[in-house]
C-alpha positions as CSV (number, residue, x, y, z in Angstrom):
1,X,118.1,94.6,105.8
2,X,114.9,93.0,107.1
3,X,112.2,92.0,105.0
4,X,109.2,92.4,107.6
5,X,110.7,96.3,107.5
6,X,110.8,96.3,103.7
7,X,108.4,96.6,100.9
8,X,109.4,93.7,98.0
9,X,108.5,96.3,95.4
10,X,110.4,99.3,96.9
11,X,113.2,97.4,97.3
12,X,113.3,96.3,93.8
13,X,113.6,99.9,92.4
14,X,109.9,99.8,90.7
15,X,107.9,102.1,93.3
16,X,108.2,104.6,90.5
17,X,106.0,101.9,88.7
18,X,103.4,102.6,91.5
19,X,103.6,106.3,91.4
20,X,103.2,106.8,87.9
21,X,100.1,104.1,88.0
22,X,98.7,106.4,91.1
23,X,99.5,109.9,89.0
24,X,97.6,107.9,86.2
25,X,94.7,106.7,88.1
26,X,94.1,110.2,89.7
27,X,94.5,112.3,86.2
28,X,91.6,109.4,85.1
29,X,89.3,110.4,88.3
30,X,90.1,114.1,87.8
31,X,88.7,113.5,84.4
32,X,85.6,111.5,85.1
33,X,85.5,114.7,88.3
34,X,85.4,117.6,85.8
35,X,83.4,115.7,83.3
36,X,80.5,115.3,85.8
37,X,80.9,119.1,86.7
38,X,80.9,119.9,82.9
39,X,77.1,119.0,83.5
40,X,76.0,121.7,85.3
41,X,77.7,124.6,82.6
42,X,75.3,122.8,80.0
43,X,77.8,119.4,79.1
44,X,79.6,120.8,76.4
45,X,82.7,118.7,76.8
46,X,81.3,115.5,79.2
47,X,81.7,113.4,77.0
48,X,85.3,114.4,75.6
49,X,86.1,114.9,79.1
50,X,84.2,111.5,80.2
51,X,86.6,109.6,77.2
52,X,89.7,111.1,77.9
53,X,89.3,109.8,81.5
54,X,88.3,105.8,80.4
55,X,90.9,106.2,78.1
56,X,93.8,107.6,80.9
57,X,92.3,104.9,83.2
58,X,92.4,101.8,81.0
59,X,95.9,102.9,79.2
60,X,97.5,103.2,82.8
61,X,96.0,99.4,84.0
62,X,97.7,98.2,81.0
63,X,100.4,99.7,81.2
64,X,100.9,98.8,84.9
65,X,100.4,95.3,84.6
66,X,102.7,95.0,81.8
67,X,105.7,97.0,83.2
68,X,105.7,96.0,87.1
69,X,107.4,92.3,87.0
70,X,109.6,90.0,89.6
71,X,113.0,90.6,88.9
72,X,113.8,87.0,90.1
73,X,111.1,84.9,87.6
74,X,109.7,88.3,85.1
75,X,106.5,87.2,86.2
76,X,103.8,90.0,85.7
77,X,102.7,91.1,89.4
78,X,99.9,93.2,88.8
79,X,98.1,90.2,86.7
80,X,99.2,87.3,89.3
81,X,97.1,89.6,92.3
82,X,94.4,90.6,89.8
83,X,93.8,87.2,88.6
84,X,94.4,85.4,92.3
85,X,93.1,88.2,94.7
86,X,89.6,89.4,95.5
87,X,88.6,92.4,93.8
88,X,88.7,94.1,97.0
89,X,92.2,93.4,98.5
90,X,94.6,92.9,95.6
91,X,95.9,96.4,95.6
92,X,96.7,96.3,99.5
93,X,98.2,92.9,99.2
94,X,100.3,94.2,96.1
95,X,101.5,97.3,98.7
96,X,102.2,95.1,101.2
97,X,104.6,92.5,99.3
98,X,107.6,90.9,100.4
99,X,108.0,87.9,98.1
100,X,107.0,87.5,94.6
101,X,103.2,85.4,94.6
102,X,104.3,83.2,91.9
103,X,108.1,82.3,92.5
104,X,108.6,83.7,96.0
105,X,111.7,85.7,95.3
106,X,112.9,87.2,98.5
107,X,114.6,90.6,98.9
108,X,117.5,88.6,100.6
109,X,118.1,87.0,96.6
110,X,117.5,90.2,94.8
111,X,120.6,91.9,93.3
């Protein structure tokens, strides 16, 4: 197996950790979506729905960065790229792993 074919992540067995964040993030945007449509049939339920969404959205961040780790050094990945990327790129550089940032675990060590 090559690693310049391979995603670190994938090949750790956690992209269901990424799939579950993304279903996460979406049902929060949906959410924040329908609550900004609830405006024009007179707001009834923007704010419940408006709540519900910062509430999906923060409880799947925290989750994410707690549960998404290097199998090598348990370090948490999502924090490591949060705290050392720019706000701009550290989702894509996440994706686009192929050694853990803070021990550089390779997928030729993993298990």
């Amino acid at each position: 197996m090559s690693t310049n074919q391979s995603n670190w992540i994938v090949e750790t067995g956690q992209a269901w950790k990424l799939y579950v964040a993304v279903a996460g993030f979406t049902g929060a945007l949906l959410c924040f979506t329908f609550g900004i449509f609830s405006l024009v049939t007179g707001g009834e339920r923007f704010l419940a729905l408006v709540s519900c969404g910062l509430f999906l959205g923060c409880a799947t961040f925290l989750w994410f960065t707690a549960v998404l780790r290097c199998s090598h050094c348990a370090n948490k990945l999502v924090w490591t790229m949060v705290s050392t990327r720019p706000h701009s790129s550290w989702v894509v550089d996440l994706a686009a792993l192929e050694s853990c940032p803070a021990c550089g675990g390779r997928l030729d060590r993993v298990a």
